[in-house]
C-alpha positions as CSV (number, residue, x, y, z in Angstrom):
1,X,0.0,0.0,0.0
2,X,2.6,2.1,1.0
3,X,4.9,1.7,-2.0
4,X,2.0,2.4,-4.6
5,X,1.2,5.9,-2.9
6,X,4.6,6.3,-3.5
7,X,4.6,5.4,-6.8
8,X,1.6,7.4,-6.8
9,X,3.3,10.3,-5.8
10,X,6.7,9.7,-7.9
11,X,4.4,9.9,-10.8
12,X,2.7,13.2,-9.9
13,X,5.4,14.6,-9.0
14,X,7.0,13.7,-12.4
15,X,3.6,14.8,-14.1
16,X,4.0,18.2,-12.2
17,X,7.7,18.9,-13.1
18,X,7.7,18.2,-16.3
19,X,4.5,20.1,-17.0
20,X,5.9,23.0,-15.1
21,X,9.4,22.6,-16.8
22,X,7.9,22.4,-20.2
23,X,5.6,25.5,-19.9
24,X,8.6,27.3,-18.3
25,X,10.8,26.2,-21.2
26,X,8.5,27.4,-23.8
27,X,8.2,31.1,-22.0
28,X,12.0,30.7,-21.9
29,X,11.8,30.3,-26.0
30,X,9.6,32.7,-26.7
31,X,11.3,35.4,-24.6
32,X,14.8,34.7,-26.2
33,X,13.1,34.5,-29.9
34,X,10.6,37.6,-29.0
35,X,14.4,39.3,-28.0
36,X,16.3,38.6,-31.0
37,X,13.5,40.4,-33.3
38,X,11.0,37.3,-33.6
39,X,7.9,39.0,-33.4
40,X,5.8,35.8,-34.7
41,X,6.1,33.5,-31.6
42,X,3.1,33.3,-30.0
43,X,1.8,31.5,-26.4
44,X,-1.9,29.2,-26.4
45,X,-4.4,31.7,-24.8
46,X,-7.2,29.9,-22.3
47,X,-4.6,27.4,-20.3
48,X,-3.6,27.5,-17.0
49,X,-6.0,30.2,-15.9
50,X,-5.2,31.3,-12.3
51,X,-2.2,29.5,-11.6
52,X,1.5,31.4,-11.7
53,X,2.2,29.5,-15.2
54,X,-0.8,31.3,-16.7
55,X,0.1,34.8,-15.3
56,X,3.7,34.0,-17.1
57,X,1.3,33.7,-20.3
58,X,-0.5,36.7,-19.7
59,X,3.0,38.6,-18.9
60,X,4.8,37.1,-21.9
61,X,1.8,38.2,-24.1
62,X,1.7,42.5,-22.2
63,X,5.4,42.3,-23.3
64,X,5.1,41.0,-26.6
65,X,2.2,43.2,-27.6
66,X,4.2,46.7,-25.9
67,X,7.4,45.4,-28.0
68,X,5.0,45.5,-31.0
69,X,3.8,48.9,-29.6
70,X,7.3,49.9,-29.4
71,X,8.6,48.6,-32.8
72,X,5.3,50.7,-35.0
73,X,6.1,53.7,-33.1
74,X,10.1,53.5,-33.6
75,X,9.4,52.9,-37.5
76,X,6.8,55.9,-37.5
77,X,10.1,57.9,-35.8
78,X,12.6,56.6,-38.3
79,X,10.4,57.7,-40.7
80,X,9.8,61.3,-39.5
81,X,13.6,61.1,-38.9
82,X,14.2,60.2,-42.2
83,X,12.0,63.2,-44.2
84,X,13.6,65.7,-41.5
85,X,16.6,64.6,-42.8
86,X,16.1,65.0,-46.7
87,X,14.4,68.0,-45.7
88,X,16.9,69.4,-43.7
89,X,19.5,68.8,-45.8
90,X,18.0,69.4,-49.2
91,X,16.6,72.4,-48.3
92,X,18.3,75.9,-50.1
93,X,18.7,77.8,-46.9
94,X,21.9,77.2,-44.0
95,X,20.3,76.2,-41.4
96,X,22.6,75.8,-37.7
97,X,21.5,75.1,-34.5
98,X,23.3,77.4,-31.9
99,X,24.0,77.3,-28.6
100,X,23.8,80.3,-25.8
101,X,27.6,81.3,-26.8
102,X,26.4,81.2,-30.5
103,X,28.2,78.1,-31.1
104,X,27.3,75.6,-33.4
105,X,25.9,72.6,-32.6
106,X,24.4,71.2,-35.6
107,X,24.3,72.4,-38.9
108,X,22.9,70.9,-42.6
109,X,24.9,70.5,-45.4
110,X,24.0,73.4,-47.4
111,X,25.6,75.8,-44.6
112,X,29.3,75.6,-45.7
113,X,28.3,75.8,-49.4
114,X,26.3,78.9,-48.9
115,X,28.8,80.6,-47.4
116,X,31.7,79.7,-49.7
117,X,33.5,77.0,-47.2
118,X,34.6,73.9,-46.8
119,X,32.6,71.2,-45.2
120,X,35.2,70.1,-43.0
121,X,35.5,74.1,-42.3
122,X,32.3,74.1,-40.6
123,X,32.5,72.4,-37.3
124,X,30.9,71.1,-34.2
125,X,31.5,74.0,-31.7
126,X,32.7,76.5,-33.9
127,X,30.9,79.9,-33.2
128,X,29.0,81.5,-36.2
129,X,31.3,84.6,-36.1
130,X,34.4,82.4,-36.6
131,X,33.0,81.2,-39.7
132,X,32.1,84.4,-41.2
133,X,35.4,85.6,-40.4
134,X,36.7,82.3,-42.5
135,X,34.3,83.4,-45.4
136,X,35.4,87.2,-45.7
137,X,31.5,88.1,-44.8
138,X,31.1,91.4,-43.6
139,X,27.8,91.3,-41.5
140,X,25.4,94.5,-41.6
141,X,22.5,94.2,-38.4
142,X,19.4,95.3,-39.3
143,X,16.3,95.1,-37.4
144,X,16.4,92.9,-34.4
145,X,17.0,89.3,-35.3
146,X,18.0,89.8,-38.8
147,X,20.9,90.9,-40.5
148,X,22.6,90.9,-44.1
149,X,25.7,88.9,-44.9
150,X,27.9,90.9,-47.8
151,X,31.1,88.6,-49.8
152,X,33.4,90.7,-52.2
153,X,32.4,88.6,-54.9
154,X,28.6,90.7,-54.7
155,X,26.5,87.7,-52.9
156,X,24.1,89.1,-50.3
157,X,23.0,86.5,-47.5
158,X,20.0,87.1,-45.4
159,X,20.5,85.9,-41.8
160,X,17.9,85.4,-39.6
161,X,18.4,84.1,-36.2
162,X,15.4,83.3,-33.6
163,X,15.6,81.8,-29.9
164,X,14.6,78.3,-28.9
165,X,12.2,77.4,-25.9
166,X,15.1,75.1,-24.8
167,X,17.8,78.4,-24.5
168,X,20.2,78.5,-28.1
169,X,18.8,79.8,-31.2
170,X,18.5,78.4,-34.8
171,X,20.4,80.1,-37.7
172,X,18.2,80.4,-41.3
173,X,20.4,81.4,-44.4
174,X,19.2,82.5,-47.3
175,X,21.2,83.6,-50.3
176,X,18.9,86.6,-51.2
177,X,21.5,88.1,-54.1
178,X,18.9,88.0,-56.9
179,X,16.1,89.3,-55.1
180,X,18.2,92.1,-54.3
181,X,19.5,92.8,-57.7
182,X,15.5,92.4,-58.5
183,X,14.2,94.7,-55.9
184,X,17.8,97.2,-56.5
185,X,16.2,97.7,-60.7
186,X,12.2,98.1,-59.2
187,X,13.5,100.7,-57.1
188,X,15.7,102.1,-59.8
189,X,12.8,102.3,-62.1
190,X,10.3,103.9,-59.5
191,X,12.8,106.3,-59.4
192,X,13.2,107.0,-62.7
193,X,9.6,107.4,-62.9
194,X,9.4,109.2,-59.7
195,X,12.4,111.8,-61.7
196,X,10.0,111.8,-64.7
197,X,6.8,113.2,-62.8
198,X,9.1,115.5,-61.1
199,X,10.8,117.1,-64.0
200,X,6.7,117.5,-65.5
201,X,5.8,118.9,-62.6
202,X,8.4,121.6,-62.7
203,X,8.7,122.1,-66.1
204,X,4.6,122.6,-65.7
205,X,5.6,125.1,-62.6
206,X,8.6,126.8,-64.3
207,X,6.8,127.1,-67.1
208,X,3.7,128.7,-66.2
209,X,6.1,131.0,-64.2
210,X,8.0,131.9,-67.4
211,X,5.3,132.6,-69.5
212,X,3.8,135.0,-67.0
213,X,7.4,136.8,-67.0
214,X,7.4,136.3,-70.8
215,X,3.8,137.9,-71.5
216,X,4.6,140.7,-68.5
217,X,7.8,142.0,-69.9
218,X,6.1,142.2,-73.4
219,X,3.7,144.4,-72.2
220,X,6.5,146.7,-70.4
221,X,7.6,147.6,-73.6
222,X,4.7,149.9,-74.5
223,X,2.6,150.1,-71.2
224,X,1.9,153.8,-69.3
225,X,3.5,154.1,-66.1
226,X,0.9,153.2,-64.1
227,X,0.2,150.3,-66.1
228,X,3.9,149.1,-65.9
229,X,3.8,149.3,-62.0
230,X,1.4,146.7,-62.2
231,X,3.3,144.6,-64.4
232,X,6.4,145.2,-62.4
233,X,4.3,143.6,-59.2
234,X,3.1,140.3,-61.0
235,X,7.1,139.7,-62.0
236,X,7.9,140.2,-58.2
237,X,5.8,137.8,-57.5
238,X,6.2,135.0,-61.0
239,X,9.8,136.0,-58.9
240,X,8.8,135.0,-55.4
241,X,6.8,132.2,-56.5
242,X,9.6,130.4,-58.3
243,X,12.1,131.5,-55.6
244,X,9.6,129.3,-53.4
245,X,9.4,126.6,-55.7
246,X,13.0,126.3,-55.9
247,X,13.5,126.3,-52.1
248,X,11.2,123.8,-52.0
249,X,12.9,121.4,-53.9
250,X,16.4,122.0,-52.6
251,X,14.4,120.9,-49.1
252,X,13.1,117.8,-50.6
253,X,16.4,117.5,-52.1
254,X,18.1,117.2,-48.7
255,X,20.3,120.5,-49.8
256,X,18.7,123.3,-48.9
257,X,20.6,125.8,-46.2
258,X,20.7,124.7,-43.0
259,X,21.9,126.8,-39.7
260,X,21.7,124.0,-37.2
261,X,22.0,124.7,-33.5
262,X,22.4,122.4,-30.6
263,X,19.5,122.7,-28.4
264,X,17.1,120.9,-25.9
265,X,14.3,119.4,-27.7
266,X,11.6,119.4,-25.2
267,X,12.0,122.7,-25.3
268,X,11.7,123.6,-28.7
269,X,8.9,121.5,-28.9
270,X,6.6,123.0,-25.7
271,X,8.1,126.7,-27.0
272,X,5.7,126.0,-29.9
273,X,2.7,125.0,-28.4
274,X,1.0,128.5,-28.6
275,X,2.0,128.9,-32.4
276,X,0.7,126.0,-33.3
277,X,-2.3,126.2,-31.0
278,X,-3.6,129.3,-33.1
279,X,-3.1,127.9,-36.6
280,X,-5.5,125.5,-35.4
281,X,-9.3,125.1,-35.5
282,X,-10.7,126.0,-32.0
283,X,-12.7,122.2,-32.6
284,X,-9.1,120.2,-32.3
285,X,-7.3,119.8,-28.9
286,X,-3.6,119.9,-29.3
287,X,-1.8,117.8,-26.5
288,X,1.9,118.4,-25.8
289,X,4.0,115.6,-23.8
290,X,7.5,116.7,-23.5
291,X,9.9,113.7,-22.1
292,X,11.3,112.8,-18.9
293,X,14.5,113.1,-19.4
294,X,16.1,116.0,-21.6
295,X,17.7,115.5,-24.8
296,X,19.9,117.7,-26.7
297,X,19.6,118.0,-30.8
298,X,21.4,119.5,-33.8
299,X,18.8,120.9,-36.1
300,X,17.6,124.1,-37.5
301,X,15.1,125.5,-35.2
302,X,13.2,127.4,-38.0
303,X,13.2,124.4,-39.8
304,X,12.5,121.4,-37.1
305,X,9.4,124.5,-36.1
306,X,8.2,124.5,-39.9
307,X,8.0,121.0,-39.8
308,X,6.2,120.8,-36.5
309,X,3.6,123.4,-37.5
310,X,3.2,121.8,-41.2
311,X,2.5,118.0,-39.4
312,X,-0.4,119.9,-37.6
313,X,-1.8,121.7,-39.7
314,X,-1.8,118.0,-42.4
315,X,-3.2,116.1,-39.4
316,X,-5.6,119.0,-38.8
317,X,-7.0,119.0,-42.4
318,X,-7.5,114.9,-41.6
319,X,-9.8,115.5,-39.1
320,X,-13.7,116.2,-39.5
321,X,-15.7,117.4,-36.8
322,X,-13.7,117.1,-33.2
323,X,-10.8,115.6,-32.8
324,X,-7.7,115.4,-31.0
325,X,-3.6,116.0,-31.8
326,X,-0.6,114.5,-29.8
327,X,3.0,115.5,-29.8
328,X,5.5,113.2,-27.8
329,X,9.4,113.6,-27.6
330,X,10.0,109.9,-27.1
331,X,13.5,108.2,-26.6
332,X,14.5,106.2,-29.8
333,X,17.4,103.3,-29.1
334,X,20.8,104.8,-27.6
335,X,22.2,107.4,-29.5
336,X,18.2,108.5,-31.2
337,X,14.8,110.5,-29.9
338,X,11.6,110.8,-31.8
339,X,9.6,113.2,-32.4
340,X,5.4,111.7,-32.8
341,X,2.9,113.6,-34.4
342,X,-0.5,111.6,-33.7
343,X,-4.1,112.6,-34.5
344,X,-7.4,110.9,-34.5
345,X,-8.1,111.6,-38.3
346,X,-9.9,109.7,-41.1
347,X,-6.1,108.1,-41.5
348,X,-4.5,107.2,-45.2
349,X,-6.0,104.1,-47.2
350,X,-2.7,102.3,-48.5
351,X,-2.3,103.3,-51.9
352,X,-2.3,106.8,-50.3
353,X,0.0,106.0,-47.4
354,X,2.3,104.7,-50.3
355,X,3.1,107.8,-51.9
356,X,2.7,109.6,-48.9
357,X,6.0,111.7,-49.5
358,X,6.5,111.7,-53.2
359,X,6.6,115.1,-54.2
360,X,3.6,116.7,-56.2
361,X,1.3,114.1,-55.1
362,X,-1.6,115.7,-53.2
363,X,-4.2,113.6,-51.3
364,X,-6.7,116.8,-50.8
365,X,-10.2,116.2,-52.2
366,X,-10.3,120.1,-53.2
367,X,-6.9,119.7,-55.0
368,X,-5.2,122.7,-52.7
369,X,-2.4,120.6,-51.7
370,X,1.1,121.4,-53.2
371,X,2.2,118.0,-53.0
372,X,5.4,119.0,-51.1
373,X,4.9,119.7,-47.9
374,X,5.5,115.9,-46.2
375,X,8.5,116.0,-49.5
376,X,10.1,119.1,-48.0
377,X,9.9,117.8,-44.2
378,X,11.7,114.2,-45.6
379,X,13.9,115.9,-47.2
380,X,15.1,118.2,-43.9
381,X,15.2,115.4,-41.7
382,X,17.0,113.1,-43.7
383,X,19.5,116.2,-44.5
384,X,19.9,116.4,-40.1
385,X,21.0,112.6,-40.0
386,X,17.4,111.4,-38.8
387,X,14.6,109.5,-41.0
388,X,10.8,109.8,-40.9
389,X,8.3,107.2,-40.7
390,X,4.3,107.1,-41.4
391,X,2.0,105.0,-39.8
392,X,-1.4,105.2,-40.9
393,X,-5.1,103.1,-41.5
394,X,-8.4,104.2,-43.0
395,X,-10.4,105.3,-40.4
396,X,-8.3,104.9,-37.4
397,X,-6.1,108.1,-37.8
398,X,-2.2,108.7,-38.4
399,X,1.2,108.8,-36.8
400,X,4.3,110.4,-37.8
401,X,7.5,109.7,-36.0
402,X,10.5,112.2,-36.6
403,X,13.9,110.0,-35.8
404,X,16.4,112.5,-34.6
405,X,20.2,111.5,-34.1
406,X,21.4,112.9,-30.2
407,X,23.8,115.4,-29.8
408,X,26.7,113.5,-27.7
409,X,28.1,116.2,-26.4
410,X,28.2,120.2,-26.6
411,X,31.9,120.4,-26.2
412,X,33.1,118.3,-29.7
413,X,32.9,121.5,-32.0
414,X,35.9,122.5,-29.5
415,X,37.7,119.6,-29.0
416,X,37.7,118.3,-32.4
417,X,38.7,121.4,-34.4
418,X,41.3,121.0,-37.1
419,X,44.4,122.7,-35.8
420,X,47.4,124.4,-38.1
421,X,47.2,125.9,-41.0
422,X,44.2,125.9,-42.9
423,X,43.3,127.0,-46.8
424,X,39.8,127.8,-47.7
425,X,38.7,128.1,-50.9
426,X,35.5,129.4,-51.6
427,X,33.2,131.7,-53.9
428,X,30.4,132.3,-52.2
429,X,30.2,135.0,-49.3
430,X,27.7,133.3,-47.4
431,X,29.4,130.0,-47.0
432,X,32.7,131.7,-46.7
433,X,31.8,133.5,-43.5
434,X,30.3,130.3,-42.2
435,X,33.2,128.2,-42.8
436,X,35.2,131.0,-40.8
437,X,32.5,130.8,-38.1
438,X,33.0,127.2,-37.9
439,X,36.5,127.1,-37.8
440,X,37.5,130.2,-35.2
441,X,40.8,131.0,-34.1
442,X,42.4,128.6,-36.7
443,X,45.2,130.1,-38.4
444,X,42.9,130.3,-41.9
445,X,44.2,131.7,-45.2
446,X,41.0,132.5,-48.0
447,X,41.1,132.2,-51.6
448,X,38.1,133.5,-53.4
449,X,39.1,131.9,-56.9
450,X,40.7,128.7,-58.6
451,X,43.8,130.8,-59.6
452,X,44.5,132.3,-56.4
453,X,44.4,129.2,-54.5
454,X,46.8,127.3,-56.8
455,X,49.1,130.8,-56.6
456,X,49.1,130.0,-52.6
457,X,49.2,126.4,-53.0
458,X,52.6,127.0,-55.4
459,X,54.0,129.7,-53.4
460,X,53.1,129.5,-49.6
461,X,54.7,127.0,-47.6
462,X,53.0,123.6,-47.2
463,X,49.2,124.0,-45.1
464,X,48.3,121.0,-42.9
465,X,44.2,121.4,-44.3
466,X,42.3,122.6,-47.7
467,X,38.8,123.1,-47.5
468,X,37.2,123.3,-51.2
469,X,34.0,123.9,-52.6
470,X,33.5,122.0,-55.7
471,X,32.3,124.4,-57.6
472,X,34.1,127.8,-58.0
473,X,32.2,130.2,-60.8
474,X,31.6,128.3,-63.7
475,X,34.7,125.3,-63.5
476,X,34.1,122.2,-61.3
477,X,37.4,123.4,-59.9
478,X,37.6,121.5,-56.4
479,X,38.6,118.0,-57.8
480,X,42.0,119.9,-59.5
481,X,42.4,122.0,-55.9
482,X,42.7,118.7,-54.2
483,X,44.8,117.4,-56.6
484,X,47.7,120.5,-56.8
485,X,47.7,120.2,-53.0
486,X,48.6,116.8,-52.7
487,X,51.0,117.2,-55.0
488,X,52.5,120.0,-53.4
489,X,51.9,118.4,-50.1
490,X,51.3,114.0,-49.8
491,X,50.2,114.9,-46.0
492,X,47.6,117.1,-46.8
493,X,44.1,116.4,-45.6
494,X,41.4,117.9,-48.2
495,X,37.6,118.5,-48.2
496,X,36.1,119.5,-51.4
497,X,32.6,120.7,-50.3
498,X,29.4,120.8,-52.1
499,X,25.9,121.4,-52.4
500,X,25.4,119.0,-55.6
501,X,28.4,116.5,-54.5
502,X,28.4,113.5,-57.4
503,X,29.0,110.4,-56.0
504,X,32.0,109.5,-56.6
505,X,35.6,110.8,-56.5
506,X,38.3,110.9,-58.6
507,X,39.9,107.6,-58.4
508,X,43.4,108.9,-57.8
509,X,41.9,111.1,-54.9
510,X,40.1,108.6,-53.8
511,X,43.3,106.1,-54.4
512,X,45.6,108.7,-51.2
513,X,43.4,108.4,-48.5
514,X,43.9,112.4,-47.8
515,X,40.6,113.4,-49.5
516,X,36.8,113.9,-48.2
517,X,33.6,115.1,-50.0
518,X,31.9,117.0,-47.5
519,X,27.8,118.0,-48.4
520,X,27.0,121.9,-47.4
521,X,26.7,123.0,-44.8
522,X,30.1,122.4,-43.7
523,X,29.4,121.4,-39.8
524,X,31.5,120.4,-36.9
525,X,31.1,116.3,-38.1
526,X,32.3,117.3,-41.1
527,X,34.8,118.8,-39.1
528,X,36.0,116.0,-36.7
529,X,36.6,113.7,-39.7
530,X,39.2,116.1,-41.3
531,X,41.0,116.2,-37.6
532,X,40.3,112.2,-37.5
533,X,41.9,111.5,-40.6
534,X,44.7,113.9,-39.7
535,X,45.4,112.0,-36.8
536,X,46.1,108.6,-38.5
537,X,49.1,110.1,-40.4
């Protein structure tokens, strides 16, 4: 009895072990095949439900079914991988990935070849700046985030640089060369038209002028005395009127006169208040906001208080009914201050907006306008080293925003004064006694003429500055004035001065390094870059 219940139990136990053993051995398989990529293996569902060898199923059969989990989403990954790849480097931009010290962590293959390198050039933890240094790129900032890339060979690269959530930035290049050249000959061509309304609209002006002096002076000939008075009045003012014209394109021309002064804006601009208050319609409230801080400027104050006054008076004509005008002195940047003329007016539709400040192009329904008023004030500020911009929308009003350069400091006319002996030649009274206003208690020696200047230039001993005007009577004599007085002197420092300054040189002026072109009015920048230049010797 005793010996079959062991049998008994001998065989069970067998039964048991092997059964385990067996069930264990087949998880055992399928794990090792399931590891080596075998996704096919497969375990019988519906046995051993409850026990610990069923669980193993049930385990064995999670695992296999996150592997296959696993494996689609790693082949939906290579695949995105894969077409950011191609894209990222078959795209026709540079593209680099920076890091917060602007080096270069990754970067796609068109990179080097769009800036004229070799791959191997181009590496891992090289800083953007070393490799436009490696290039010969000179790089021109523009607005914030952006900036243009200039070779000698003529190709223009846009840059374009934007921060990442994760700290860095990423690097877009663009070669932009032909869309320059493209946008360089529209812009050529809009001028060229722009020159071809111009010169109608003056030879329409002029004309009308002429004929009035024409027809007037033909009647002098046989008119009584009290008839001729007459005549006389309407050629004064054929006379004044074309006198006005004339100014007015010199201002739009950026070379009218200027007397600038240095001066605190905020008080140039609250000293006008009342002048501009009673030009205005007692309907329209006129709102003056001075800055904080003070800022000193170096503009004409007749001029910067014509331009003031005609913003006004265009933003009053805007406005139907009530309405309201702002002017704010407003800190620009560092080293700039503007100057915001806002009202509440019917505003500019674009096409309007667009044209804005071509001359002879006048927006007034009743067809008063002149057309060069906003022409005349572009022209003065861009003459004083600032810029003007117009923001405006139908229906929602207008801004205009005066950029003004800052005056660093009061005491550079003094500091920076050419010193030693100094020739100027000029023909013209006016800017004769401002040149001599300019320069003070220099040691100054005056020719009036072409021929007495290159007397003193043969005979005097050798003068450490000649200031030129270009023009002197009817010879453009200014180019051979710089010329005898290098040759009579190589350490010379020349500025030939001029209202109607071509733009370019002389190539063998150019070629000596001794010779500026200076636009009238000569001022105290002109000035400092004689005594600059002087200094490098």
């Amino acid at each position: 009895m005793t010996l079959n219940l062991t049998l008994i139990a001998a065989a069970q136990a067998a039964f048991v072990s092997g059964h385990v053993t067996a069930n264990l051995r087949a998880i055992s398989d399928a794990m090792m095949r399931l590891a080596v990529g075998d996704r096919s293996i497969r375990l019988p569902r519906g046995e051993h439900a409850g026990c610990e060898i069923g669980k193993l199923f049930h385990a064995f059969r999670a695992f296999r079914a996150n592997t296959l989990r696993l494996d689609r989403s790693n082949r939906q990954l290579a695949q995105k991988n894969a077409l950011f790849e191609n894209l990222y480097n078959d795209m026709s931009d540079g593209l680099a990935i920076l890091s917060n010290d602007e080096k270069i962590i990754a970067h796609n293959n068109r990179l080097p070849k769009l800036l004229s390198l070799r791959a191997t050039t181009v590496r891992t933890r090289t800083s953007l700046a070393q490799l436009l240094e490696a290039g010969n790129w000179t790089r021109w900032d523009r607005s914030e985030g952006f900036a243009d890339l200039h070779h000698p060979s003529g190709t223009v690269v846009e840059l374009r640089q934007s921060p990442l959530s994760t700290g860095g930035a990423v690097a877009l290049l663009s070669d932009v060369s032909e869309r320059r050249q493209l946008e360089e000959h529209l812009q050529s061509v809009r001028r060229i038209e722009g020159l071809g309304r111009i010169a109608g609209e003056v030879a329409h002006d002029f004309g009308n002028i002429l004929s009035t002096v024409s027809t007037n002076l033909h009647l002098l000939e046989n008119a009584t005395p009290e008839r001729a008075a007459h005549l006389h009045h309407t050629l004064a003012n054929a006379l004044d009127l074309g006198t006005s014209l004339t100014q007015r394109l010199l201002a739009f021309a950026r070379r009218q006169r200027l007397d600038p002064e240095i001066m605190n804006l905020n008080e140039l601009v609250t000293g006008i208040e009342d002048l501009i208050a009673l030009a205005l319609d007692d309907r329209i409230s006129l709102h003056i906001f001075p800055a904080s801080e003070q800022f000193a400027v170096r503009l004409d104050p007749g001029q910067m208080e014509s331009t003031l006054l005609n913003l006004c008076l265009n933003a009053s004509q805007a406005i139907e009914g009530e309405g309201n005008i702002w002017v704010r002195v407003v800190p620009s940047g560092s080293d700039m201050v503007s100057i915001e003329v806002q009202d509440d007016g019917r505003g500019m539709p674009a096409e309007v907006l667009a044209r804005a400040m071509e001359p002879f192009y006048s927006a007034r329904p009743d067809g008063t306008g002149t057309g060069l008023g906003l022409a005349m004030i572009f022209g003065f500020i861009r003459q004083s080293g600032g810029d003007i911009k117009i923001h405006s929308q139908h229906g929602h009003g207008t801004t205009v925003r005066l950029l003004i350069p800052l005056w660093q400091s009061t005491d550079c006319s003094e500091v920076m004064k050419p010193a030693g002996r100094i020739l100027l030649i000029e023909d013209n009274m006016q800017d004769l006694a401002h040149a001599r206003r300019l320069l003070g208690d220099a040691e100054l020696i005056e020719a009036k003429s072409a021929e007495e200047a290159e007397n003193l230039l043969r005979d005097a001993s050798p003068f450490d500055y000649v200031l030129t005007d270009l023009h002197l009577g009817n010879d453009i004599a200014g180019w051979r004035m710089a010329g005898e007085a290098l040759r009579h002197s190589p350490d010379t420092v020349i500025a030939v001065v001029s209202g109607h300054m071509p733009e370019n040189m002389p190539e063998a002026l150019a070629q000596s390094g001794r010779v500026v072109s200076v636009a009238k009015p000569l001022d105290h920048a002109a000035l400092a870059r004689l005594t600059e230049l002087k200094s490098t010797e």
